[in-house]
N, C-alpha and C positions, 0 to 999 in steps of 0.2 A: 263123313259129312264135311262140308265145304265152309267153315265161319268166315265172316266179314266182310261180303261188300255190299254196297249200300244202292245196287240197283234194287237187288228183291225185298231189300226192306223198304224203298220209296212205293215201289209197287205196292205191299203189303198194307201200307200206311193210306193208301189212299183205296183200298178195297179191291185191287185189281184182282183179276185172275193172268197167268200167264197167256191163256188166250186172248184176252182183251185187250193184253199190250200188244200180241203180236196182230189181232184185226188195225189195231188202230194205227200199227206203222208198218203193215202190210207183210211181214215177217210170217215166218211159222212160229207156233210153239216153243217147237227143239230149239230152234233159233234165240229165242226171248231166253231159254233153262242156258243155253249155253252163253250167251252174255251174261247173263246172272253169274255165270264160274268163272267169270273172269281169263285171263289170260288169255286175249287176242294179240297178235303182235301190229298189227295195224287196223285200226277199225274206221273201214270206210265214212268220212263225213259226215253223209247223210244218216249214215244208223245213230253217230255221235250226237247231231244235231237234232235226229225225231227224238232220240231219248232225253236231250235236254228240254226241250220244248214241251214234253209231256209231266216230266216231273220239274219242272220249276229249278232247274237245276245248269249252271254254266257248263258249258260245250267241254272246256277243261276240265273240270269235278268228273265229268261221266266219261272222258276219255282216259284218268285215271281208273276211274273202277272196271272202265273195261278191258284195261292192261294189266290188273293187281294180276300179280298170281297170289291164289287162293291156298291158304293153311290148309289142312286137313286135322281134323281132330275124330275121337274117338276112335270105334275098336281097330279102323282101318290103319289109321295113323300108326299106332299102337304094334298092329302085324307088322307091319312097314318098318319100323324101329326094329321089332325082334329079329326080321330077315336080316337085318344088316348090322346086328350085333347090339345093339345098341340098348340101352334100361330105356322102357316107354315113360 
């Protein structure tokens, strides 16, 4: 599981479905789940700027969440740890 960033909680708060963001800024789906995870290295303007204009939110705020890389937490994390020696 992916914790903390604050695209799919603005969506969430305002009742979206992942398809609705992606009709309304002409995206697919996968597209909208995969901004949700963060970690793009450069995110074109205009997806910076539909996202900000949709959630009320500066063109800056949403071009950090869409560059955060993403925690993992839970069992996966956890495997992840064990492969690599490590106490989860």
């Amino acid at each position: 599981m992916l914790k903390g960033n604050k695209l799919r909680e603005w969506r969430l708060e305002r009742g979206l479905a992942a398809q609705d963001v992606a009709d309304r800024l002409s995206l697919s789906r996968t597209f909208v789940y995969q901004h949700e995870m963060g970690g793009m290295k450069n995110p074109p303007m205009r997806i910076v700027n539909a996202y900000a204009e949709l959630y009320n939110q500066s063109p800056g705020t949403v071009r950090r969440e869409l560059t955060r890389p993403q925690k993992e937490t839970g069992s996966k994390a956890k495997l992840r740890k064990l492969k690599k020696g490590k106490k989860p």
